[in-house]
N, C-alpha and C positions, 0 to 999 in steps of 0.2 A: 305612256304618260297620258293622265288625264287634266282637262280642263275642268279644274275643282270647284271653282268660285269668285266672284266678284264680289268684293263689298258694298255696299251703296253706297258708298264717298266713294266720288272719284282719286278722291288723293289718296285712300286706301286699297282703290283699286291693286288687284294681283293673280297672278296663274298659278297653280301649282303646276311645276315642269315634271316632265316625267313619273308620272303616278305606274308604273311599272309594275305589274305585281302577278306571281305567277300562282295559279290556282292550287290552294294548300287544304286538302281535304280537312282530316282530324288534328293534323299534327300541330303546336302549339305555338301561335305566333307572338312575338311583342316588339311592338312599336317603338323606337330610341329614336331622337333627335339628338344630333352632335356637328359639331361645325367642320367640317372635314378640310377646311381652307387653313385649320390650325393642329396639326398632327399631337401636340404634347397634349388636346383637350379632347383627344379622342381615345378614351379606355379603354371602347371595346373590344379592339386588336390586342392590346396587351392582356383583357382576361381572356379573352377566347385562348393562346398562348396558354397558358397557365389552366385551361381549364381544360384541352386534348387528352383524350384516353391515350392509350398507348396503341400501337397499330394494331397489335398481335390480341387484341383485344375484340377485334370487330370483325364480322365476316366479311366474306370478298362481299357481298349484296349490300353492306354499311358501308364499307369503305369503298364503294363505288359512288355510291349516292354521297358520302362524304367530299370526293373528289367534284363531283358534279357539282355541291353547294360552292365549294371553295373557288370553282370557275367562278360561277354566277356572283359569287359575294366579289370578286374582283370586275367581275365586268358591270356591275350596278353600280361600286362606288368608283371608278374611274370615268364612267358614264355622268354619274353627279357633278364630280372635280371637274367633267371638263363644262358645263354648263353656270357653275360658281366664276370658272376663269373668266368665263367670257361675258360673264353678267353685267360687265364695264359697273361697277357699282348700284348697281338697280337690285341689287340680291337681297330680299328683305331678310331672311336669317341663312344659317347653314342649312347643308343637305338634313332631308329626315328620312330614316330607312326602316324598311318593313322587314321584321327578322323571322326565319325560320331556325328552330332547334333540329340539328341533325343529330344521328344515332350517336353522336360521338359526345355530344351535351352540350358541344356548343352549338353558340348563332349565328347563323350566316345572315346578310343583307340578301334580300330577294326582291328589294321592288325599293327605290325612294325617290323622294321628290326636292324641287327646290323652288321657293316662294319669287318670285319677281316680279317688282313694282310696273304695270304696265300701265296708269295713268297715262293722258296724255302730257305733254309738256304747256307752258304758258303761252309761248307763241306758237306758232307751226316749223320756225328752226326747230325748236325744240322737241317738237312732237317729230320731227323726220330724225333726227338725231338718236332722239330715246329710242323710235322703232325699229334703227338699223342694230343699234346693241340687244333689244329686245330677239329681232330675228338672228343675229350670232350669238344669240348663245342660247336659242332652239336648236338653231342648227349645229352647235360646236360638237357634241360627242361624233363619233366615226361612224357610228350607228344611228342616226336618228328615226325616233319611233314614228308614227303616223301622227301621235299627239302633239310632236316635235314639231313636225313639218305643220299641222294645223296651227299650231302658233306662230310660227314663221310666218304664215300665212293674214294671219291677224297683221301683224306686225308689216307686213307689207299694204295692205289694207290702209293702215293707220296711216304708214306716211304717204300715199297713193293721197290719201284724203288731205293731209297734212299741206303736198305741193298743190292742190287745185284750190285748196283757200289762199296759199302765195299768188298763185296766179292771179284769181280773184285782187285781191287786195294791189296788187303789181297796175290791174285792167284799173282798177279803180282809181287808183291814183293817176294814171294818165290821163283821163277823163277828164274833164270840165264837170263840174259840179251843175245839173241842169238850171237849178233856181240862177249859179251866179252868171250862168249864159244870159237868161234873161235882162240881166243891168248891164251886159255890154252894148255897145254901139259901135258896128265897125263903120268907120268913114275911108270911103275911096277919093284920094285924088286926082 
């Protein structure tokens, strides 16, 4: 997973999670965004189904490498699904997956990502609150990648910063305001 981009609005601010993507020499990729959080709006399992050669078709050398996509196309988008779950609603769209065409014509997922609003929040509760769901759900796959963990990161970061402006403002308000120290007069009896 790569850290893709930041918008210049902070309210647009977002990570791309998991930019996963395994090195595909010649063979022919294409890019599908689909919301995997909703199975009926997801097609591509259904054509893939429908578009399998027959086994006895393929050599052992294809239907090895066939068996190997079919891993990885399950451990990418379960990797995805569990990042969506935990996005506590900060997930600005569904997963989007990078496909590879195996010998067999269909596409497997090989690499995808998932958009999430990392903004700070308007107070510092909110900004500690957003970072803890921000960092569960870098961290939520079983796998987490380096990019995973480097968000995570971030996101502990943010609310690290988040409780010393609490603090701050806590320190402040206990205080005496100096100008209003000057108009007191303490008289002893």
């Amino acid at each position: 997973m790569a850290i893709t981009g930041i918008s210049a609005d902070a309210n647009q601010a977002f990570f791309l999670l998991d930019r996963t993507r395994q090195a595909v020499s010649t063979r022919e990729r294409t890019v599908e965004t689909t919301d995997a959080a909703d199975p009926e709006t997801d097609t591509t399992e259904k054509s893939e189904e429908t578009e399998r050669a027959a086994p006895g078709e393929l050599s052992p050398a294809a239907q090895q490498q066939v068996g190997a996509l079919r891993k990885r196309d399950r451990a990418v988008r379960q990797h995805e699904q569990a990042h969506l779950a935990a996005s506590g609603g900060l997930a600005i769209s569904g997963a989007a997956y990078t496909f590879q065409r195996g010998p067999d014509g269909v596409n497997y997922a090989i690499g995808g990502e998932v958009s999430i609003d990392i903004s700070p929040g308007r107070t510092p509760e909110e900004t500690i609150r957003r970072a803890r769901i921000i960092q569960a759900a870098a961290l939520a796959p079983a796998d987490p990648s380096s990019t995973d963990r480097a968000i995570a990161a971030y996101a502990a970061q943010m609310a690290q910063n988040a409780q010393i402006e609490l603090a701050r403002q806590a320190r402040d308000a206990s205080q005496p305001n100096p100008a209003q120290a000057q108009d007191r007069i303490n008289v002893y009896a």
